[in-house]
C-alpha positions, 0 to 999 in steps of 0.5 A: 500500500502506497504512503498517504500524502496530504492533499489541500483540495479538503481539510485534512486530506489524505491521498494515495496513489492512482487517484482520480478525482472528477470535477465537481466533486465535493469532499469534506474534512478528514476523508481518506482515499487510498490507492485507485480510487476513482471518483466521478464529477458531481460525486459527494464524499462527507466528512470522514469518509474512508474509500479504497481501503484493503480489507483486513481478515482473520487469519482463519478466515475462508475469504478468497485472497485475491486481487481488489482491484479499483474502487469506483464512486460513480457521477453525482453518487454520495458517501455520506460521513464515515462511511467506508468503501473497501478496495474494488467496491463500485458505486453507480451514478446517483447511488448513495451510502448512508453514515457509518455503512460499510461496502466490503470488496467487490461489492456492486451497488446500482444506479440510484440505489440507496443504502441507509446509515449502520449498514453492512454490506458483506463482500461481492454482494450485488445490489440492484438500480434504484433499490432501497435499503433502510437503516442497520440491514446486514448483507451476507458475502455474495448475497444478490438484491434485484432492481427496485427492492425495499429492505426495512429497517434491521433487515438481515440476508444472511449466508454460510453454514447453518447452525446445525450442520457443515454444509454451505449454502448458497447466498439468499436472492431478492428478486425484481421489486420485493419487499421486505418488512422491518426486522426480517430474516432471510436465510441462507439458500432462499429466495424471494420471488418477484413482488412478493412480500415479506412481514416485519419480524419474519423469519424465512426459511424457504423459497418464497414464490412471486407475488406471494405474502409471507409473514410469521415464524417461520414465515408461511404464506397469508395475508400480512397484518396492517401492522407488518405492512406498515412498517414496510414504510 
């Protein structure tokens, strides 16, 4: 990793190398940029701010060690204060992270997609144009959220192990326009068809077919109480 160095576009600015910085793009106080980092015109990056850092890992871990590559913070998008975008991270234009969230590596988030404050979102996750992710929501590594989705708030799309056995399965998928209540756990495996809706504080455990509304635990299919749909915001 390349020595930062101070740069006097922002207060307390500190650079790496091969950074590219558009025009228009406004920085606040005490942002850090290392190594090749691209920021687009018309981007926003708030104070504290923390782009292209190289992702730290327990020696134990089973992450893959490859190479990062570049991170990407795409035309008008914006990071908002203290938010991190680890190495090889990409933000399309007009999306937006909230205060203190975290992109892991290799994370895609689309166009006009927004993800709220305190989340954590895990490495390779993709995230589609224009969905929407409330405060405090965790994304597994790998996990897939379609175009024009809608997490409440503390939603968990969980990966890995379960807790009874050794097999890994796969991560969870959200597809085209679902909805997930506040509180929602979606487990390992599963996936949320197209539309379908999922009630504050469920838990599911299975596939969820298209235009399907499950609630409870474990989740089954039913109406939703006025009260889980309205916590879908």
């Amino acid at each position: 990793m390349t020595p930062l160095t101070p740069s006097d576009l922002a207060p307390n600015l500190l650079v790496g190398a091969e950074v590219e910085i558009g025009e228009g793009v406004e920085l606040g106080a005490n942002v850090i940029i290392h190594d090749k980092v691209m920021i687009e015109r018309g981007a926003r990056i708030d104070d504290g701010a923390l782009l292209g850092r190289i992702t730290t890992v327990n020696r134990r871990s089973r992450s893959p060690d490859r190479e990062a590559g570049a991170t990407m913070v795409g035309a008008a998008a914006i990071v908002c204060a203290y938010a991190i975008v680890s190495a090889g991270a990409r933000m399309a234009p007009h999306s937006l992270l909230g205060d203190h969230a975290h992109l892991r590596t290799a994370v895609r988030l689309g166009t006009d997609a927004v993800v709220g404050a305190s989340c954590g979102i895990g490495r390779e996750a993709r995230i589609g144009d224009r969905t929407r992710m409330q405060n405090q929501c965790i994304l597994g590594p790998g996990a897939i959220i379609e175009e024009d989705c809608f997490l409440g708030p503390g939603v968990h799309l969980l990966t890995g192990r379960t807790m009874n056995g050794a097999d890994r399965r796969p991560p969870p998928v959200l597809r085209r326009g679902c909805q997930i209540g506040a509180g929602a756990k979606i487990m390992s495996g599963v996936e949320i068809g197209e539309e379908a809706v999922v009630g504050a504080g469920a838990v599911v455990t299975v596939d969820v077919k298209a235009g399907t509304t499950v609630r409870g635990v474990p989740a089954r299919a039913g109406t939703a109480a006025p009260e889980e749909i309205a916590q879908l915001g």
